[in-house]
C-alpha positions as CSV (number, residue, x, y, z in Angstrom):
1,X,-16.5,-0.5,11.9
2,X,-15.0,1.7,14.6
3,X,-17.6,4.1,14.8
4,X,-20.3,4.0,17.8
5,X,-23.9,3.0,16.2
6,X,-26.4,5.8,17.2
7,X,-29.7,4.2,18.5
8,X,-31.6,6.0,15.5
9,X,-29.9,3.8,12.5
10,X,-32.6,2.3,10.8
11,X,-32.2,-2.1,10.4
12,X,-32.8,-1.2,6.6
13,X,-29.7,1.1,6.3
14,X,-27.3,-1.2,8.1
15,X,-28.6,-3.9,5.9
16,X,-27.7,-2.3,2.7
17,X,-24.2,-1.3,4.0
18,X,-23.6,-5.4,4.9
19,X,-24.9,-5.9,1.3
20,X,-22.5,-3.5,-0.6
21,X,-19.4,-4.6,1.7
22,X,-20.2,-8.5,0.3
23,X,-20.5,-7.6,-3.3
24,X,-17.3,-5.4,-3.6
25,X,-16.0,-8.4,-1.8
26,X,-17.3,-11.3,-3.9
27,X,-16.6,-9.3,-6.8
28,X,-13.0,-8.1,-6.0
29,X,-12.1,-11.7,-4.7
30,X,-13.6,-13.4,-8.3
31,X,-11.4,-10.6,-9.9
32,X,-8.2,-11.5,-8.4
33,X,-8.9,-15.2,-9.1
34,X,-9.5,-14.6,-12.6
35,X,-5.8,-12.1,-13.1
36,X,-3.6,-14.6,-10.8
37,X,-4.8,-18.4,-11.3
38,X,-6.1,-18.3,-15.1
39,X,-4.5,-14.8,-16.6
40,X,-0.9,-15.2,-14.7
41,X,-1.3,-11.3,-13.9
42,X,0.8,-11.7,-10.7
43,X,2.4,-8.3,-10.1
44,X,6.0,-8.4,-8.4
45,X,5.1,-6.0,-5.0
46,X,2.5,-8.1,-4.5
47,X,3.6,-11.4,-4.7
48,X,7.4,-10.4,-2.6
49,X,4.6,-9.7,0.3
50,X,3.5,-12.9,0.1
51,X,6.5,-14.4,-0.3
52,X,7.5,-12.7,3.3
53,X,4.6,-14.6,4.7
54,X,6.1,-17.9,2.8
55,X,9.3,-17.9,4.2
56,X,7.4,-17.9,7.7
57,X,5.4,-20.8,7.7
58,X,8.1,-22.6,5.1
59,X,11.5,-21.7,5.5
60,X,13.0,-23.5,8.7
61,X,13.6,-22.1,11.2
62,X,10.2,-21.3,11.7
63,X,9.9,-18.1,12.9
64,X,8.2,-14.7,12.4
65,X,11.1,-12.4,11.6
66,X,12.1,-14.5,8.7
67,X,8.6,-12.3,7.1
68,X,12.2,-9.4,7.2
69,X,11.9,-5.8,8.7
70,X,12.4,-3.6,4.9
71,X,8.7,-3.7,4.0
72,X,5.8,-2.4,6.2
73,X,4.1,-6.3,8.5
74,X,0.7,-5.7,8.2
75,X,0.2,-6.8,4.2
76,X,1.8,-10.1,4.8
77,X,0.8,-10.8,8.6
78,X,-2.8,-11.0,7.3
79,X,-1.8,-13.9,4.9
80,X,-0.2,-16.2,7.2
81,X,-4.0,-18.1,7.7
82,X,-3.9,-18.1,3.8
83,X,-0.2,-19.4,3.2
84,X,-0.9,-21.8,5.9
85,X,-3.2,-23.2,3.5
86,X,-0.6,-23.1,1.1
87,X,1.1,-26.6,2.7
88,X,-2.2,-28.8,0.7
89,X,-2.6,-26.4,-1.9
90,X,0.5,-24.0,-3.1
91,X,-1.4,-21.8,-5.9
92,X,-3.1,-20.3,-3.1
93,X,0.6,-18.1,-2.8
94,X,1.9,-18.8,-6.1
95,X,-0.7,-18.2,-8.1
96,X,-2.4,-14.9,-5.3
97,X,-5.3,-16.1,-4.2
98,X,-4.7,-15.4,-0.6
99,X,-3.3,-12.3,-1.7
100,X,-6.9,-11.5,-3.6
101,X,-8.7,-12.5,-0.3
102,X,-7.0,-9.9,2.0
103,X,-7.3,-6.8,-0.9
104,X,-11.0,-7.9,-1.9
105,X,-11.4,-7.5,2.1
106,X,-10.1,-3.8,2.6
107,X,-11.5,-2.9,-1.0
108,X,-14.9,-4.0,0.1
109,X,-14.1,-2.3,3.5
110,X,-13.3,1.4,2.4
111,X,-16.7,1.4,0.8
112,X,-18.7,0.0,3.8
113,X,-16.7,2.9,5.5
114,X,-17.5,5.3,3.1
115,X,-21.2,4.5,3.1
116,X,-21.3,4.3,6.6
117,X,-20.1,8.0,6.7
118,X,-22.9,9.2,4.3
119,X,-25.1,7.7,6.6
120,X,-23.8,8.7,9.9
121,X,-24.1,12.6,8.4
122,X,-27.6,12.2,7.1
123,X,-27.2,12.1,3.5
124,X,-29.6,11.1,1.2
125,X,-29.1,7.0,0.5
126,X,-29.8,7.3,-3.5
127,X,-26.5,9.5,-4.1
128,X,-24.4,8.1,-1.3
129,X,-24.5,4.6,-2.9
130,X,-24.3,5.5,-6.1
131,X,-21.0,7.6,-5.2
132,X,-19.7,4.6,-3.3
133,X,-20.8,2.1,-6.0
134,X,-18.8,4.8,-8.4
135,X,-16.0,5.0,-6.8
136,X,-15.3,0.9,-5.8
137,X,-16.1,-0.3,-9.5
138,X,-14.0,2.3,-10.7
139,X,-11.3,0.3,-12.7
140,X,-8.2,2.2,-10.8
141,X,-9.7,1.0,-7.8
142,X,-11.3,-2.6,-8.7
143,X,-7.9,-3.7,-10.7
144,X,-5.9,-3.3,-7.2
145,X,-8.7,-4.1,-5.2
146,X,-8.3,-7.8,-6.3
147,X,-4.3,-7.8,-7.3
148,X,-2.9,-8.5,-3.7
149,X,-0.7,-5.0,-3.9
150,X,-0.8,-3.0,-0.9
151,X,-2.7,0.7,-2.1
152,X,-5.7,-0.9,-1.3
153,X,-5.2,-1.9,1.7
154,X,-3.4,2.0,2.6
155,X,-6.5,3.7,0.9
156,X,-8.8,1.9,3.4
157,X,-7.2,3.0,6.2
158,X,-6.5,6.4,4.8
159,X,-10.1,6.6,4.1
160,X,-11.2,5.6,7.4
161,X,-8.8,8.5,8.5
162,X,-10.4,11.2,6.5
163,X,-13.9,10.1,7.3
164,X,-13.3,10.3,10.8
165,X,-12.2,13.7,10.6
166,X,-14.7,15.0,8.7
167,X,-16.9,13.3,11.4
168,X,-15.0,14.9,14.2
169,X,-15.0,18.2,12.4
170,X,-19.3,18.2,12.5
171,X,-19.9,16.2,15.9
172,X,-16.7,16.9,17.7
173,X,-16.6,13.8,19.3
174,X,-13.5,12.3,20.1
175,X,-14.2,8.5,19.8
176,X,-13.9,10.2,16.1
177,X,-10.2,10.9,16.8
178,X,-9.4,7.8,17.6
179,X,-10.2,6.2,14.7
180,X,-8.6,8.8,12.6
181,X,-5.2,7.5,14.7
182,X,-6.0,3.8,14.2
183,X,-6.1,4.7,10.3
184,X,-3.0,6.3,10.4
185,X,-2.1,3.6,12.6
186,X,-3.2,0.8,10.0
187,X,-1.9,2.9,7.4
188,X,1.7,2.9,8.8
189,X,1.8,-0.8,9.3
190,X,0.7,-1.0,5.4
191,X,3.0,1.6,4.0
192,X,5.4,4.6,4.9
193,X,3.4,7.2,3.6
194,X,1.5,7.7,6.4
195,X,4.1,9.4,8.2
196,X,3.6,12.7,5.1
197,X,-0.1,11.3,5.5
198,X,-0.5,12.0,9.3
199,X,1.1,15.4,9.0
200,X,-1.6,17.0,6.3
201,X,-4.5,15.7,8.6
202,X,-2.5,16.9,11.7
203,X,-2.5,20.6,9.8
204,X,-6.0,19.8,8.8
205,X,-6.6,19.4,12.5
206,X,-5.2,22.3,13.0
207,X,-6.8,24.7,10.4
208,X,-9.7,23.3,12.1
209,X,-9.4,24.3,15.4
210,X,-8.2,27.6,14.4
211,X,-11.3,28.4,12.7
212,X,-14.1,26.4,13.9
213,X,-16.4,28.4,16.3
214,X,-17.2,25.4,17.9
215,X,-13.9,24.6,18.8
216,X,-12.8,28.2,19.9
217,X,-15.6,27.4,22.7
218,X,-12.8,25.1,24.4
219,X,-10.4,27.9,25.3
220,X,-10.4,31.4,25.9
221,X,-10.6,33.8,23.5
222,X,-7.4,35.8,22.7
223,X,-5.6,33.6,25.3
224,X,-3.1,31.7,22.7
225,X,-1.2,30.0,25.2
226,X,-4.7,28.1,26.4
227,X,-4.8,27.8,22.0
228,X,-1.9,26.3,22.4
229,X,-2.4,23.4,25.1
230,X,-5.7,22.5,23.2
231,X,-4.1,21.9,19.9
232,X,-1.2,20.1,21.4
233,X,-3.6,17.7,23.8
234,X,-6.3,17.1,20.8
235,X,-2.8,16.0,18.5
236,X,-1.7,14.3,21.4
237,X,-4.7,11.9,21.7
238,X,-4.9,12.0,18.3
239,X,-1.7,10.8,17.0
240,X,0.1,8.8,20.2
241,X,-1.3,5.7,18.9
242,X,0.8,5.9,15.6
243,X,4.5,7.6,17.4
244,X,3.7,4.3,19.5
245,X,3.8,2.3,16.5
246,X,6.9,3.7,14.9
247,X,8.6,3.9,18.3
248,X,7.8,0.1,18.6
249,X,8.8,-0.6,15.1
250,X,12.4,0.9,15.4
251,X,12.8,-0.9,18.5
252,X,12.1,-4.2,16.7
253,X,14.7,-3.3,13.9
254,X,17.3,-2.3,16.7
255,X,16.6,-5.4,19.1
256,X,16.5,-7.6,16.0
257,X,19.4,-6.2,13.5
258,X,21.3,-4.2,15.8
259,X,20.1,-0.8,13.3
260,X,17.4,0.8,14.7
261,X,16.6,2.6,10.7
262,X,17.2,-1.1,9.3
263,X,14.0,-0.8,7.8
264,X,15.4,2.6,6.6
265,X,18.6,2.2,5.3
266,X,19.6,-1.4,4.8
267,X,20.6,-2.9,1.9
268,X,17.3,-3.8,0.5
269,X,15.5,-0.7,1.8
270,X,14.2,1.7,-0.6
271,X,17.0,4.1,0.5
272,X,19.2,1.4,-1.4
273,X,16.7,1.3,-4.1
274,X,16.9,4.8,-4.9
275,X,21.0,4.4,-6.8
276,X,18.4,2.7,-9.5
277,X,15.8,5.5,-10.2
278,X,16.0,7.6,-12.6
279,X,16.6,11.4,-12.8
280,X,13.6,13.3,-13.3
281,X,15.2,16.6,-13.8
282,X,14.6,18.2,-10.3
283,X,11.6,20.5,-10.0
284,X,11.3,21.5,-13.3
285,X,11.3,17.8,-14.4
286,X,9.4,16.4,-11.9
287,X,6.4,19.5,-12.4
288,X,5.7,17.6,-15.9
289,X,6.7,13.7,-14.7
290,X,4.0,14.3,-12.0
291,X,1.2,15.9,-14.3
292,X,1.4,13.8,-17.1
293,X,0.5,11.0,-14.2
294,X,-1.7,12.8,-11.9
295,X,-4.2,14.6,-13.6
296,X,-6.8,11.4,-13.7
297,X,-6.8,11.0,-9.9
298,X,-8.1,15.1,-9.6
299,X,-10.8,14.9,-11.6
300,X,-13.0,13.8,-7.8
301,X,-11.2,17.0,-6.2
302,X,-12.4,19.0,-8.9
303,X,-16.0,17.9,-8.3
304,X,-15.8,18.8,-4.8
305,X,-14.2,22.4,-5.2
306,X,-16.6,23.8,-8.2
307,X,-19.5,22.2,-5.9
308,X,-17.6,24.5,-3.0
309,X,-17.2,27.2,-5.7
310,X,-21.4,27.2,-6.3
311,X,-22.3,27.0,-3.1
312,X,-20.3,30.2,-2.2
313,X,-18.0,28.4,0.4
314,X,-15.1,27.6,-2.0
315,X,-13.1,30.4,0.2
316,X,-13.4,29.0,3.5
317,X,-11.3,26.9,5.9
318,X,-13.1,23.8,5.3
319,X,-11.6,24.5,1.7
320,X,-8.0,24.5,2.8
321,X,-8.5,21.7,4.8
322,X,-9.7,19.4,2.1
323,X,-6.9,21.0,-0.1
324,X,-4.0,20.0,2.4
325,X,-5.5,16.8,3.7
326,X,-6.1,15.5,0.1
327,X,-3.3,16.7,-1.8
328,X,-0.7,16.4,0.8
329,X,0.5,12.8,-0.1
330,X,1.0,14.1,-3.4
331,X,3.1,16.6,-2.7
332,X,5.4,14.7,-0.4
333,X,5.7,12.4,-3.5
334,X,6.6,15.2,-6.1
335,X,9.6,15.9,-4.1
336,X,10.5,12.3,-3.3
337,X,10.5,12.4,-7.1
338,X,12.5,15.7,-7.9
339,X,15.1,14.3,-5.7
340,X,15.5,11.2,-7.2
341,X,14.4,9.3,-4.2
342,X,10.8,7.5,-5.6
343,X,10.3,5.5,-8.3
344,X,7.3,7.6,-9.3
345,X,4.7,4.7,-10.7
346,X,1.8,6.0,-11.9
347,X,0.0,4.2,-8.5
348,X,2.4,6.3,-5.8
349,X,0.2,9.3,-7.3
350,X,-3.4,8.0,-7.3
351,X,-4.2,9.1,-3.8
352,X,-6.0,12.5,-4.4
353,X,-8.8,10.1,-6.0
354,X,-9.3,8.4,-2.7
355,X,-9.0,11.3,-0.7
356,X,-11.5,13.5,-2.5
357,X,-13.7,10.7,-2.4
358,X,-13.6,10.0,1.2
359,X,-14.9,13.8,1.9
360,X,-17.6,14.0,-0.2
361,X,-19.8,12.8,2.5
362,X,-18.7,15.5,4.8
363,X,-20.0,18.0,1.8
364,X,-23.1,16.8,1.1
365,X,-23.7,17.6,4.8
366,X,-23.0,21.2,5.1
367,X,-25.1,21.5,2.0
368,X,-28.6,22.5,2.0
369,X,-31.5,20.1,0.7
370,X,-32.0,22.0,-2.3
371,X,-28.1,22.3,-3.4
372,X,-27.4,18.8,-2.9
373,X,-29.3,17.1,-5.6
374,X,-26.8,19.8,-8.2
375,X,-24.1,18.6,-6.1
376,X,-25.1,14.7,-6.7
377,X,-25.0,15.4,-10.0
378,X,-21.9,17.1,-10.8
379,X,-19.4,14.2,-8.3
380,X,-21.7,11.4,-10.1
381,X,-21.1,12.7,-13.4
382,X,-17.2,13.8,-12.3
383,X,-16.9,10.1,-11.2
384,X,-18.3,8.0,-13.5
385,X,-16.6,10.2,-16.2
386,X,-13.0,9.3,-14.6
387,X,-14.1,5.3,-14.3
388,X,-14.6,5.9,-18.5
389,X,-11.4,6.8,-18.5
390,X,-9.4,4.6,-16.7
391,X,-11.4,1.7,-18.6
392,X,-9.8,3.2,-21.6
393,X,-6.4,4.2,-20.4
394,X,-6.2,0.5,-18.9
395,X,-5.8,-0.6,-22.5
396,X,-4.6,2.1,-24.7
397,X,-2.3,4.3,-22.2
398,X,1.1,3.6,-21.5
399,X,1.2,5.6,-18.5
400,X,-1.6,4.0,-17.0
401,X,-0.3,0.7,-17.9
402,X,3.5,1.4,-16.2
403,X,2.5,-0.2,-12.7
404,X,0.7,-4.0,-14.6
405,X,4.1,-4.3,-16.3
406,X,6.1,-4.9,-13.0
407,X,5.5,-8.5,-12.4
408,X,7.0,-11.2,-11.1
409,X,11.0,-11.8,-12.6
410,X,10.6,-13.1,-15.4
411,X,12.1,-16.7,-16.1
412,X,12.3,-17.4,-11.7
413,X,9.6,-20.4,-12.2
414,X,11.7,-22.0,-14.9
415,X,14.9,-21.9,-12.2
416,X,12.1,-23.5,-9.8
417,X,11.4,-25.8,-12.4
418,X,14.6,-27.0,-13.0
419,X,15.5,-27.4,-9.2
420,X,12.7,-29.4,-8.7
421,X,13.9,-31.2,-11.7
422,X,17.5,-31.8,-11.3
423,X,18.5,-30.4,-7.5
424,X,15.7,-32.1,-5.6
425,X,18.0,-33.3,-3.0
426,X,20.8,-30.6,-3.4
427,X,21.6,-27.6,-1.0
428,X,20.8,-24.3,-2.8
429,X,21.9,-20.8,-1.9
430,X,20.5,-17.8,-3.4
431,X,19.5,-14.3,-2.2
432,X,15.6,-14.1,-1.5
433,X,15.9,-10.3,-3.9
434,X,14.9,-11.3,-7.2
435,X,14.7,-15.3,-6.6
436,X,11.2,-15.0,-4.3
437,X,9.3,-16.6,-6.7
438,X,11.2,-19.4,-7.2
439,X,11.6,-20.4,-3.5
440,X,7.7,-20.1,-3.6
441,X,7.4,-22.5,-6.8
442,X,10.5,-24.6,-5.2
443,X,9.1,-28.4,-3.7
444,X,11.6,-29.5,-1.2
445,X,11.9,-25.7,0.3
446,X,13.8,-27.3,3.0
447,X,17.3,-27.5,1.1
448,X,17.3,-23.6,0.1
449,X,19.2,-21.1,2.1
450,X,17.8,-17.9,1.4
451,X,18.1,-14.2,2.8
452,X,15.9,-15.6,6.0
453,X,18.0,-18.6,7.0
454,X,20.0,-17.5,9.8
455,X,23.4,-18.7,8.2
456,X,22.6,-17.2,5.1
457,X,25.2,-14.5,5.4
458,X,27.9,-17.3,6.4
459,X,27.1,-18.9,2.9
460,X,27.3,-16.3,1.3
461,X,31.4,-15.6,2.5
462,X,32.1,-19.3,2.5
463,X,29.6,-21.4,0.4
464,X,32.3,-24.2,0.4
465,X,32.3,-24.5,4.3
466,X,29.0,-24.5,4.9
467,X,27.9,-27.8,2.3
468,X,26.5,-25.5,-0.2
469,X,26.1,-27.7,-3.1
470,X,24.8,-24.7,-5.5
471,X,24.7,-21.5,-6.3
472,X,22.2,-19.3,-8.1
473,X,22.6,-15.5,-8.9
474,X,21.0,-13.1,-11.1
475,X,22.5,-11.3,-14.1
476,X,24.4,-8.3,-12.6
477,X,22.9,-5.0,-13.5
478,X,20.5,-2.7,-12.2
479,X,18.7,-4.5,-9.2
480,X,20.1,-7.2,-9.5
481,X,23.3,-5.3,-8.5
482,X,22.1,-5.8,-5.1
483,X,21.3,-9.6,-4.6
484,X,24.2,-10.4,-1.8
485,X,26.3,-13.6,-4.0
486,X,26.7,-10.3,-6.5
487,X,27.9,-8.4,-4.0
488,X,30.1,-10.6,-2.3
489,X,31.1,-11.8,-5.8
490,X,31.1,-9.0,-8.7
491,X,32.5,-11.3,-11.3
492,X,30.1,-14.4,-10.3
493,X,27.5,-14.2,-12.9
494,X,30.0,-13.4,-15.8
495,X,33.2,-15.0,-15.2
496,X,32.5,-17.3,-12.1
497,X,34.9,-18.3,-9.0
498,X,37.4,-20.6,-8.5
499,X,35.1,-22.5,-6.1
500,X,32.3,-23.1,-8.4
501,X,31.5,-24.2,-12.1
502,X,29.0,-23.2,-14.4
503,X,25.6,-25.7,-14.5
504,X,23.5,-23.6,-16.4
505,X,22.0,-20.1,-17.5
506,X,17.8,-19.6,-17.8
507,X,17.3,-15.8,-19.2
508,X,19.2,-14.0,-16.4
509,X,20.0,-16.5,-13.9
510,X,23.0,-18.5,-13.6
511,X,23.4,-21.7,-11.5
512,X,26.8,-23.2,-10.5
513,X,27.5,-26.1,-8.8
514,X,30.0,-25.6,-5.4
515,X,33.1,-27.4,-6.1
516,X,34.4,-29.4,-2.7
């Protein structure tokens, strides 16, 4: 989509890339309506993103920084059309159907991309769909494809990334470089990562421009200060767009909240989430946490390197780039996990499978003719072997099953239920946390004063004064040690306050009425 079309593209060829991009699409979109709408498979991540867009177009005042500045705008600025919708028919939030649309999108995208790549480097069209086809239907990639979470939407862009550099590293062209930066650019508004992200293809870049011939053409030889300004102009143009971005989005967190790393630090950043992860057991622990997790998503990378190994290029700089740029995520990850800092789910680790994917077209085209049908064969085979195995581990592994069991809180529609119920007309307070479903499932949102509503941290100190007729807090413990009434109130959900009674309790949520 951002690449220039060269004159010689055949009708035929661009034909069959428009027909794969609809059929991951139909089929990723009839996925997600099947999980969310009749199966209930609505996975929390996702859903909070929605939410974000809910309290937009919902929550009065209307306004676009009620959507909050912890998590990354980009996931739940594209389903404001969607929640929009929402107003005539609310399952299209509650139940992630406008979630589905946007991930079926970027699923079907990354393999337009990734076809478009094979083409634009002359490969063969047989194995370059079949790869593609591989890799889309894979189950890893399908399941989030069509579940509304946001790795689909950062493995696009970080595909698009790749596949631009291994585009710029055969043509040199350098409408190639910018859109490697819009990826990273895309990738940041979808997910911090792409900060670790931008700085393995940044040494990528580098490697490559340390060791290309073609690029040594661009300055003189032995003159390393003339190395220097090259490498520090190509990053430059490279890489602006996406210090623009993060630039811009610390403004917006200072101009808004007065904190410039609000997104960073805050209260319900993951900085804050981190007092709830577990200890790994530093290096040592983390070097066996990681394995036991990564090893499916390598079994791509593998292809690629024994193909490397038989051609008799495996120790080359091409090599070392594909090493760094595919693995570096990974490794930014293990130590975010030996530290105690990530939460380490099984899907913060299944980048090396797009990665290594996204430069297989880039191999097939410094391959010979006659070596590339072997080399079809083996990332075919490596593929379709690891989509046989996440069908499997998808029911009968309980590592590959960690990230489907964090769905919605459980019990939050019942507390919507029972507002709509009993508190129709009543002013509600509750922190937005672990309550976002409920607001979402809630009729008359109008009455609720969430995390969003400008007075909400008034309430909070003085429900009494500001006409709060109810409360409703999660039990304390673990997460929901940080919904705000807990904090402002430790002994709330256990022993209640002098200015409030006890209504009810529904499985780890208590709701007391304000006394006045």
């Amino acid at each position: 989509m951002l690449y220039y079309k060269p004159k010689h593209a055949a009708p035929r060829q661009i034909r069959i890339d428009r027909i794969v991009f609809v059929l991951i699409f139909l089929a990723e979109f009839t996925y997600g309506v099947y999980l969310g709408y009749f199966k209930g498979v609505l996975l929390g991540d996702a859903v909070s993103r929605t939410a974000n867009a809910f309290y937009v177009l919902f929550c009065k005042p209307y306004r676009f920084t009620s959507m909050g500045l912890v998590w990354n705008p980009l996931p739940s600025v594209l389903q404001l059309p969607f929640v929009a919708l929402a107003h005539f028919w609310r399952p299209i939030v509650t139940k992630g159907i406008g979630a589905a649309v946007v991930t079926a999108f970027f699923a079907a995208w990354q393999g337009k991309t990734l076809l478009r790549t094979f083409e634009l480097l002359k490969v063969e069209r047989m194995p370059s769909l079949v790869i593609t086809l591989l890799f889309c239907f894979n189950p890893y990639i399908f399941f989030y494809g069509a579940n509304g979470m946001t790795e689909i939407i950062a493995s696009a862009f970080a595909i698009q990334a790749v596949c631009a550099l291994s585009l710029w590293m055969r043509t040199g062209r350098a409408s190639h470089l910018l859109a490697l930066g819009v990826g990273c650019v895309g990738m940041f508004l979808t997910r911090y990562e792409a900060i670790p992200f931008a700085l393995s293809l940044g040494l990528g870049m580098f490697l490559h421009m340390l060791f290309s011939r073609r690029e040594q053409r661009y300055y003189p030889e032995g003159n390393w200060k003339e190395r220097f300004f090259y490498v520090e102009g190509t990053m430059w143009v490279t890489f602006l767009p996406l210090i623009y971005t993060v630039l811009v989005w610390i403004l917006f967190n200072w101009t808004i909240t007065g904190n410039p790393l609000y997104f960073l630090n805050s209260g319900y950043s993951m900085n804050a989430y981190s007092d709830y992860y577990t200890d790994y057991g530093g290096i040592a622990g983390a070097i066996s946490y990681v394995w036991a997790r990564i090893w499916p998503f390598l079994f791509a990378l593998a292809g690629l390197l024994l193909v490397r190994l038989m051609s008799g290029t495996f120790l080359s700089s091409d090599t070392a780039i594909m090493i760094t740029v595919t693995l570096g995520l990974s490794i930014f990850q293990f130590f975010m996990i030996a530290k105690g800092s990530s939460g380490g789910y099984v899907r913060y680790l299944s980048y090396p499978l797009m990665l290594a994917v996204a430069w297989m077209p880039y191999q097939f085209s410094v391959l010979k003719k006659a070596a590339r049908r072997a080399a079809a064969v083996i990332l075919c085979a490596m593929l379709a072997f690891n989509s046989a195995y996440f069908a499997w581990a998808f029911e009968h592994s309980s590592l590959m099953r960690e990230d489907t069991l964090y769905m919605v809180p459980a019990h939050t529609e019942q507390v919507a239920d029972y507002i709509n119920t009993h508190l129709e007309d009543k002013r509600i307070l509750m922190d937005s946390y672990l309550t976002y479903y409920a607001i979402m499932n809630v009729d008359n949102v109008d009455n609720l004063v969430i995390s969003c509503t400008p007075e909400f941290a008034e309430a909070v100190a003085d429900p009494v004064g500001h006409n709060i007729d109810y409360v409703i807090v999660p039990q304390i413990g673990s997460y929901g040690n940080m919904d705000a009434l807990n904090i402002a109130y430790p002994n709330l959900y256990w022993h209640g306050e002098k200015w409030c009674e006890e209504v009810t309790s529904i499985e780890g949520y208590k709701i007391y009425k304000v006394l006045k």
